[in-house]
C-alpha positions, 0 to 999 in steps of 0.5 A, a space after each residue: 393862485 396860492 401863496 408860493 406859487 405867486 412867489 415863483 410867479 414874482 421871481 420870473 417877472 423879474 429875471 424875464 428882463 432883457 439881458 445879453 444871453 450870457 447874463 440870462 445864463 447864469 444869475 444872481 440870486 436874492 432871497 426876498 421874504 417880505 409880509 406882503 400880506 396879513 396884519 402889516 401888508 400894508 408895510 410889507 406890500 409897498 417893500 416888495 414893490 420896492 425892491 422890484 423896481 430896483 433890480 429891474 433898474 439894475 437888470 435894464 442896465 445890464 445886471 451886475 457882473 454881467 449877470 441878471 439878478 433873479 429874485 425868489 420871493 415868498 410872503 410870510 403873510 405877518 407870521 414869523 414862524 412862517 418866515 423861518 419856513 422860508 428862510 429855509 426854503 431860500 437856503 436848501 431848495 432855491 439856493 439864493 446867493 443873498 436874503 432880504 427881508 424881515 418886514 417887521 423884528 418878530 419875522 427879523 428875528 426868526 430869520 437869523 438863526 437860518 441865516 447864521 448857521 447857513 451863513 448867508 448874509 441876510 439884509 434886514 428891513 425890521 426895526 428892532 435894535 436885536 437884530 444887529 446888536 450884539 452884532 452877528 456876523 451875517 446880518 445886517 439892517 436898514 432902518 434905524 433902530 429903537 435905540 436911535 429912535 428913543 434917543 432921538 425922541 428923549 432929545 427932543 422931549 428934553 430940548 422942549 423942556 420936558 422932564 416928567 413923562 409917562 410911558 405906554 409901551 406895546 408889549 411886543 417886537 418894536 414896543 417891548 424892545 423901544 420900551 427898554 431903550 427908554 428906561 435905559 436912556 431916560 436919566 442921560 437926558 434928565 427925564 423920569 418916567 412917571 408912569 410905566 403902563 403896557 398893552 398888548 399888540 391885539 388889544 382894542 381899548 388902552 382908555 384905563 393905562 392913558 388914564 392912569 398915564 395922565 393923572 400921573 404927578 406932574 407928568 409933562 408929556 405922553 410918549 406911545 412906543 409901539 411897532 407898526 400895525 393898527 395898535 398905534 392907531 387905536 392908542 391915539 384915538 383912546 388918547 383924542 377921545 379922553 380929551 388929553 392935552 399932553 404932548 404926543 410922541 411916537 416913533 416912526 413906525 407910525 409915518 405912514 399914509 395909513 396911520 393919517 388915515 385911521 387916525 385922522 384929527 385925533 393924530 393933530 400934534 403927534 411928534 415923531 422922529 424919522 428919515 429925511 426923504 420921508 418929505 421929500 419936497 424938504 430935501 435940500 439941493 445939495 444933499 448928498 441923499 437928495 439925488 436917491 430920493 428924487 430917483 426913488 420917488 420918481 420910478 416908484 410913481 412912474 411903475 406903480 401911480 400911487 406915491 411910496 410908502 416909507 416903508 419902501 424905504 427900508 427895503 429899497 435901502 437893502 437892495 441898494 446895499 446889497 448890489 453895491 456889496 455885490 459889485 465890490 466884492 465883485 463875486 457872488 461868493 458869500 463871505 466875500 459878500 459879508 465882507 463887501 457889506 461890512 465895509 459899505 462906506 459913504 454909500 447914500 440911501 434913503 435913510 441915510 448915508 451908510 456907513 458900516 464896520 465890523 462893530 456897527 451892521 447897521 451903519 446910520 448916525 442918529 442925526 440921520 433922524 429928524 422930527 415931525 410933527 402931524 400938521 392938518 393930517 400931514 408929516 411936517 418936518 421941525 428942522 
């Protein structure tokens, strides 16, 4: 079965939920394009999975506005120019009422000229501050920004005492784009960068630029941006090898069951800021997230006997945002849908609580991320 068909394939699954027959007749439609396939499947997969097991919640429940929500989805198989492809295959021939997707900045950031020029709102799932600032009138995103992350990470680093550090930085998306976060934010938290090395996101050894990072003078700690894939993977098994005894850092597109298993001992220390329902067992009782998170986890393993992704996270969050928006807005109209999204207030997710506005289409603090750290190939959180 190819690609598109397998899409359709999806989108029938889900509008076959039972429904009154005057729901059945006229449905909602959400554009969902995700990288299910291809170098970070493993992110875009559990996304997917995600997403379908929240609109077939709402579609048991009835729907929204007393109509179904049919989704159309299609695998940009890690390829952002594919991801422009579809996006325009969402808006000309399916007609789609709203868009999800964007798995990773690249693919986010080939979908937004579509998206604004059609103007359709589009909910984002990468992670790459672009996508939302300069903020655009119809995109908005989910997960935390590299912004956010540096500056969490630079917090920490700063709370441990650590003021001289070196900086390996992947060359592309999420890499390119925490890497100049960081340059940025460093002197406000009294940190230097000793020592600025780089990598590309297909190369196999970084053994020279940790070498180079860990003679640097005086360099305190070692801090690995990158986006997710298997690069980080392969920078930490370079760092395990060379025998460093630096502090780690990454961001979070490491916390992942995938990053553990490829990494194994190697990754013992790593520190790496990230949401809360990440280790859910944590969550306290009477946090406002804590009922989402339970709910989340639950259905996911029920549907699917396996535990979510992190991942999953981002997507279910835009879903999440998307039939709430729907349901305030009360109409399927577009603008109106903006508008609904741009004025979410207070509304739980998995990444945090949402609240966005005109000058912010993202909508999480910074204290929504909390610090981890790999204790006997887990995430165990320091706070």
């Amino acid at each position: 079965m190819n690609l598109g068909a397998k899409s359709l394939l999806v989108a029938a699954v889900i509008a076959a939920s039972p429904l009154p027959a005057s729901a059945a007749e006229d449905p909602i439609k959400i554009g969902l394009l995700l990288s299910t396939t291809g170098v970070v499947g493993f992110i875009g997969d559990p996304e997917q999975k995600a997403v379908e097991l929240y609109i077939r919640k709402i579609n048991d429940a009835g729907g929204v506005l007393g109509r179904r929500i049919e989704l159309v989805s299609y695998d940009d198989a890690s390829e952002p120019a594919r991801a422009s492809t579809m996006t325009k295959r969402l808006i000309e021939s399916d007609h789609v009422d709203l868009i999800i997707g964007g798995t990773v900045t690249p693919s986010a950031m080939a979908m937004i000229p579509l998206a604004e020029r059609a103007e359709i709102p589009y909910i984002s799932v990468g992670g790459g501050l672009a996508i939302v600032v300069p903020v655009k009138k119809w995109v908005f995103k989910t997960p935390h920004t590299d912004r956010q992350v540096a500056k969490r990470i630079l917090q920490d680093m700063k709370q441990q005492g650590y003021s001289r550090i070196g900086l390996l930085s992947e060359t592309a998306g999420f890499g390119q784009s925490g890497r100049k976060e960081i340059m940025e934010a460093a002197p406000e938290y009294g940190i230097s960068i000793v020592a600025d090395e780089k990598y590309g996101p297909k190369d196999t050894d970084v053994t020279p630029q940790l070498t180079t990072i860990k003679d640097a003078p005086g360099v305190q700690a070692i801090l690995i941006f990158c986006g997710a894939g298997t690069s980080p993977s392969m920078a930490v098994k370079n760092y395990a090898r060379l025998d460093i005894k630096l502090p780690l850092f990454l961001p979070h597109a490491v916390v992942n069951q995938e990053f553990l298993k490829l990494t194994g001992a190697a990754s013992e220390g790593v520190r790496t800021p990230t949401a809360i329902f990440v280790v859910p067992d944590m969550v306290p009782a009477n946090d406002l997230q804590k009922k989402v998170i339970d709910d989340f986890y639950n259905s996911y393993r029920d549907a699917y006997h396996e535990t979510a992704s992190p991942f999953a996270g981002n997507s279910y969050d835009a879903a999440v945002i998307a039939v709430d928006a729907i349901r305030r807005a009360g109409t399927t109209d577009k603008a109106k849908m903006r508008q609904a999204i741009e004025e979410t207030k207070n509304l739980p997710g998995l990444n945090g609580v949402f609240t966005m506005s005109p000058t912010d289409h993202q909508g999480l603090a910074i204290e929504s991320l909390r610090m981890y750290v790999v204790k006997n190939n887990k995430f165990v959180p320091l706070q």
